[in-house]
Backbone as CSV, one residue per row, in Angstrom:
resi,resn,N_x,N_y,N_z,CA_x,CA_y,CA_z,C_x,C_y,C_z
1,UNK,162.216,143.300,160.784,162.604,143.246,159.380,163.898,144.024,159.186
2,UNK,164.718,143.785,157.809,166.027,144.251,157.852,165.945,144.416,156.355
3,UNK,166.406,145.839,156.004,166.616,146.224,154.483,168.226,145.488,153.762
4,UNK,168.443,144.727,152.857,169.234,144.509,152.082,169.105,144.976,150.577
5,UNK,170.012,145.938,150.436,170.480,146.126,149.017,171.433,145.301,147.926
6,UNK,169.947,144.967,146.712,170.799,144.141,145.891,171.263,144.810,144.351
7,UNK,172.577,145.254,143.825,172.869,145.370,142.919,172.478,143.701,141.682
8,UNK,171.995,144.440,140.658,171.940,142.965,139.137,171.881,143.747,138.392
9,UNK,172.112,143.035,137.255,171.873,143.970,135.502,171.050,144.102,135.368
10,UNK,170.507,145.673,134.691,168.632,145.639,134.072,168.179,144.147,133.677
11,UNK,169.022,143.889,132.608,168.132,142.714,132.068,168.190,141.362,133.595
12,UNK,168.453,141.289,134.084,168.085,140.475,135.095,166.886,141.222,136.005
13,UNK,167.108,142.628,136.254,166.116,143.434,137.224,164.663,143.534,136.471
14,UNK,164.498,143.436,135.109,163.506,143.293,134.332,163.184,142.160,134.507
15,UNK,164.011,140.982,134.199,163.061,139.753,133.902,162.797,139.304,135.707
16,UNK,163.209,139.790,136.584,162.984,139.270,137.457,161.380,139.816,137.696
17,UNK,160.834,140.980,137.536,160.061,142.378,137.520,158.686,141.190,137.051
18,UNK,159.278,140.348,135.247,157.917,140.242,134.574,157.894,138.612,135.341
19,UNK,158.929,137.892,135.902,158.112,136.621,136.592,157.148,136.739,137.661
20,UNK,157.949,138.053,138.624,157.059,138.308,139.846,155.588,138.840,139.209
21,UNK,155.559,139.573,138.299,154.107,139.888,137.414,153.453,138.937,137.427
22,UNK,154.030,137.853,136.326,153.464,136.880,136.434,152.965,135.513,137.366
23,UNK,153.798,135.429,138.341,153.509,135.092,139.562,152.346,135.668,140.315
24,UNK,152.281,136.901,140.276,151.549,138.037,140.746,151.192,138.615,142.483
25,UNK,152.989,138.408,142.223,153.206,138.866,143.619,154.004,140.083,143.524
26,UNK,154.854,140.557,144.526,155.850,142.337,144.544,157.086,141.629,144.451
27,UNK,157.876,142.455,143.275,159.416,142.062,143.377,160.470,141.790,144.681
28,UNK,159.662,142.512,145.365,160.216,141.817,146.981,159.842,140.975,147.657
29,UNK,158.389,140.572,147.018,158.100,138.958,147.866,158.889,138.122,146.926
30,UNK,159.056,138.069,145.564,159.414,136.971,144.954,160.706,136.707,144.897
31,UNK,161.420,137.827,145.638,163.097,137.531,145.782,163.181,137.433,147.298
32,UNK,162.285,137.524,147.701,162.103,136.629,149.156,161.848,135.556,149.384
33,UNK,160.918,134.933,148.315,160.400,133.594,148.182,161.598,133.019,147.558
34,UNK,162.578,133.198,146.579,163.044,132.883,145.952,164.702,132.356,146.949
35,UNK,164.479,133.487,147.789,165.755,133.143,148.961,165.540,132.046,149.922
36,UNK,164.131,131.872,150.235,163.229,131.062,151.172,163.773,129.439,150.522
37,UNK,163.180,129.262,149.198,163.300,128.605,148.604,164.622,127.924,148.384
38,UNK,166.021,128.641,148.177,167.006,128.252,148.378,167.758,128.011,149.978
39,UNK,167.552,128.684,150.712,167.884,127.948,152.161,167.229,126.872,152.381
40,UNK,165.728,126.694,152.099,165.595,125.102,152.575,165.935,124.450,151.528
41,UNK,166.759,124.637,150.242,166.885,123.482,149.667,168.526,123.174,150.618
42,UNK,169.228,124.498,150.605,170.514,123.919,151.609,170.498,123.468,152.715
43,UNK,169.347,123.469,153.357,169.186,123.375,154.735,168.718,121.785,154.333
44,UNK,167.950,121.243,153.198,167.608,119.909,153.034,168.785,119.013,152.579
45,UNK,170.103,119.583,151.691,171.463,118.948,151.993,171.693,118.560,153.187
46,UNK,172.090,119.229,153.892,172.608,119.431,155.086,171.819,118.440,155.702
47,UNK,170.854,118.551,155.689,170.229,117.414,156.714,170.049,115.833,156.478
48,UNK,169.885,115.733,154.909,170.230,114.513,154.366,171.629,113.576,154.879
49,UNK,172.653,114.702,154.365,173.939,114.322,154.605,174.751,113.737,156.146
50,UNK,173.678,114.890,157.184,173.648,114.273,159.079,172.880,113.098,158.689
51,UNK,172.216,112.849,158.182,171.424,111.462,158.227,171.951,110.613,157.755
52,UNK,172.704,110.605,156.857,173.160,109.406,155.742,174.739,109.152,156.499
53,UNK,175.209,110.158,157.639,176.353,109.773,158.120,175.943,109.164,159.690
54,UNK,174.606,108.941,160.586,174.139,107.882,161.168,173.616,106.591,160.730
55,UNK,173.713,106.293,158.990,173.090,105.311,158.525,173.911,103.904,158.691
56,UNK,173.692,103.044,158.198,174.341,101.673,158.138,174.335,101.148,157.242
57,UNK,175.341,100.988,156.514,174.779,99.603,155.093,174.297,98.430,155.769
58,UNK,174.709,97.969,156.485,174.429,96.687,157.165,173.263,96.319,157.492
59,UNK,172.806,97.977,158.370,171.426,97.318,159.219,170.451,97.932,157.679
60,UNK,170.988,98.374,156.551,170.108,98.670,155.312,169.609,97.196,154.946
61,UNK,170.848,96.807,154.655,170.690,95.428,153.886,169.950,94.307,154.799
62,UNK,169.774,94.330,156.232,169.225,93.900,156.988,167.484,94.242,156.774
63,UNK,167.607,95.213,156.786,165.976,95.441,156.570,165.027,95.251,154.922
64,UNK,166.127,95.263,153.796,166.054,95.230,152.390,165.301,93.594,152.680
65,UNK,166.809,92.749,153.512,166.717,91.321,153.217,164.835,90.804,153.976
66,UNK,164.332,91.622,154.421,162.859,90.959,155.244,162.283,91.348,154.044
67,UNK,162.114,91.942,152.786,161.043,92.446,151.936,160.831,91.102,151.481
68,UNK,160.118,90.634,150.789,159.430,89.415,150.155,159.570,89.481,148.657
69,UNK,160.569,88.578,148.084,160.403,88.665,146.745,160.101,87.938,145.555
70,UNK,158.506,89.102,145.699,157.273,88.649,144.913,157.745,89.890,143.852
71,UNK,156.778,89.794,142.961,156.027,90.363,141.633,155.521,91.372,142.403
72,UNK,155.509,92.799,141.378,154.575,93.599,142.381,153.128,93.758,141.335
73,UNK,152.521,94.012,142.572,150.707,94.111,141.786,150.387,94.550,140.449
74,UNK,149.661,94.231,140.063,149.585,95.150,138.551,149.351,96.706,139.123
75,UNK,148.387,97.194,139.648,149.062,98.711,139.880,150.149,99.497,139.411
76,UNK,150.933,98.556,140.491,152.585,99.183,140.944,153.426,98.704,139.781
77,UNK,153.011,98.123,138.627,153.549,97.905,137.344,153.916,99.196,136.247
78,UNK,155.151,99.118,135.925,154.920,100.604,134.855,155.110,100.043,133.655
């Protein structure tokens, strides 16, 4: 484990204080969770974006063109 010091304004160091309350976890898990939370959302860019630059329109529209076009079930109706 590794200590980082974070300077914020009371009123941010407070309201951060009454979510983790309410969460009902320690102001250091929830700005841990909260960091957790933002690397995999960058880490889920990032990986989208390697993916979408091996993609193909071509072989998309290739696989679009085999779907069958029917009506969909009443179910799948909104």
């Amino acid at each position: 484990m590794s200590a980082l010091s974070l300077r914020r304004a009371k009123s941010m160091h407070q309201h951060l204080r009454d979510l983790a309350q309410r969460e009902g976890v320690s102001l250091n898990q929830f700005i841990t969770l909260a960091i957790a939370e933002k690397m995999a959302a960058l880490d889920t860019i990032d990986y989208i974006r390697t993916r979408s630059e091996r993609g193909s329109r071509e072989k998309l529209l290739a696989v679009l063109a085999k779907a069958p076009d029917v009506e969909p079930e009443e179910a799948d109706r909104m």
